[in-house]
Structure formats: structure tokens, C-alpha cells
C-alpha positions as CSV (number, residue, x, y, z in Angstrom):
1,X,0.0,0.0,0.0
2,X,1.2,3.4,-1.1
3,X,1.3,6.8,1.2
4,X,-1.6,8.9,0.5
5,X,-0.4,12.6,-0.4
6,X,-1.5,14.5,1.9
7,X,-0.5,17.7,3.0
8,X,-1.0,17.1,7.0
9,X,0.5,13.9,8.3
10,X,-1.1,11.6,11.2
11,X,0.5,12.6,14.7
12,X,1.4,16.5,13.0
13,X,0.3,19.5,15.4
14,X,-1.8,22.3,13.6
15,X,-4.2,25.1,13.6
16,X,-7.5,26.5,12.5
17,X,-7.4,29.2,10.5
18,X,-10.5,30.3,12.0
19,X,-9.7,29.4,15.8
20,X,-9.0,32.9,17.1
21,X,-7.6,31.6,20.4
22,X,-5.2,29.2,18.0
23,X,-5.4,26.1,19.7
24,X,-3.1,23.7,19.2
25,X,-4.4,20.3,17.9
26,X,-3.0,16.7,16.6
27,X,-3.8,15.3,13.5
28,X,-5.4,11.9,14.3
29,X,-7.4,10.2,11.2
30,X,-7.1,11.4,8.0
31,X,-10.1,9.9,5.9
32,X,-10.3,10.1,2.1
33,X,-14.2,11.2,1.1
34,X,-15.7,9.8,-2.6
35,X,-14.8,13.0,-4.0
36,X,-11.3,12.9,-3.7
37,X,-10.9,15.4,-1.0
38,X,-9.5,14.4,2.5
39,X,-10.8,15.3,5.5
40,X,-8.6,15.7,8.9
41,X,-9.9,14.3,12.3
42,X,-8.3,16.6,14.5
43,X,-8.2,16.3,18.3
44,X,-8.0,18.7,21.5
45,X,-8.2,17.4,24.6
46,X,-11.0,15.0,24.6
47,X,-12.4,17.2,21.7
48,X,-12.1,15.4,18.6
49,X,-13.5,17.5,15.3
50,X,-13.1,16.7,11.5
51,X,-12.4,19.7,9.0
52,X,-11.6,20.0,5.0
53,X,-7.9,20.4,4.2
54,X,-8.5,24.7,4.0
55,X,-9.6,25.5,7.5
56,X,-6.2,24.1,8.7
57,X,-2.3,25.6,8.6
58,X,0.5,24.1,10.0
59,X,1.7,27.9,11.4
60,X,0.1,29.8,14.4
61,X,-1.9,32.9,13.5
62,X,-0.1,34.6,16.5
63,X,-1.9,38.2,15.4
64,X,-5.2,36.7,15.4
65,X,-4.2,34.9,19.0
66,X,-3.5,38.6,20.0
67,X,-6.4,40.1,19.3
């Protein structure tokens, strides 16, 4: 079996582009959809939340943390 190109990898720690308190989270599933797009299960805490490859970055938003 081949790696799946993806552009987050299981176990990596990244962001929400929309989280304006930036929360760090862990990459923990990665499932591939019918469509062809993959979709990240990300976890916080006990939180666990799944989200389209553009609402994540690998890089803090420290100005929107700031604010």
C-alpha cells in the first residue's frame, strides 16, 4: 500500500485558520471522502473534530491569538 499525499500527516500539530484563540491540535485520522478530498480528524483534549484540508495551517496565527 502506497502513502496517501497529503499535506498534514497523522500525529502532526496544527491550527484553525478560524480558531482565534489558535489552539493547538493533533492530527489523528485522515479519511479520504468519494470526492477525492480528505478530510482531517483533529483532536483537542478529549475534543475530537473533523475539517476540510483549507480550514487548517500548519503555522500559528499569533496576530489573530493577540487580538
Amino acid at each position: 500500500m502506497g502513502k496517501l499525499n497529503t499535506e498534514f500527516d497523522l500525529g502532526q500539530l496544527v491550527y484553525l485558520k478560524t480558531d482565534v484563540e489558535q489552539h493547538e491540535r493533533i492530527v489523528t485520522g485522515i479519511i479520504f471522502d468519494l470526492g477525492g478530498s480528505y478530510i482531517y480528524e483533529l483532536s483537542l483534549g478529549t475534543d475530537v473534530s473533523r475539517h476540510y484540508e483549507g480550514e487548517i495551517t500548519a503555522d500559528c496565527d499569533t496576530l489573530k491569538k493577540v487580538q
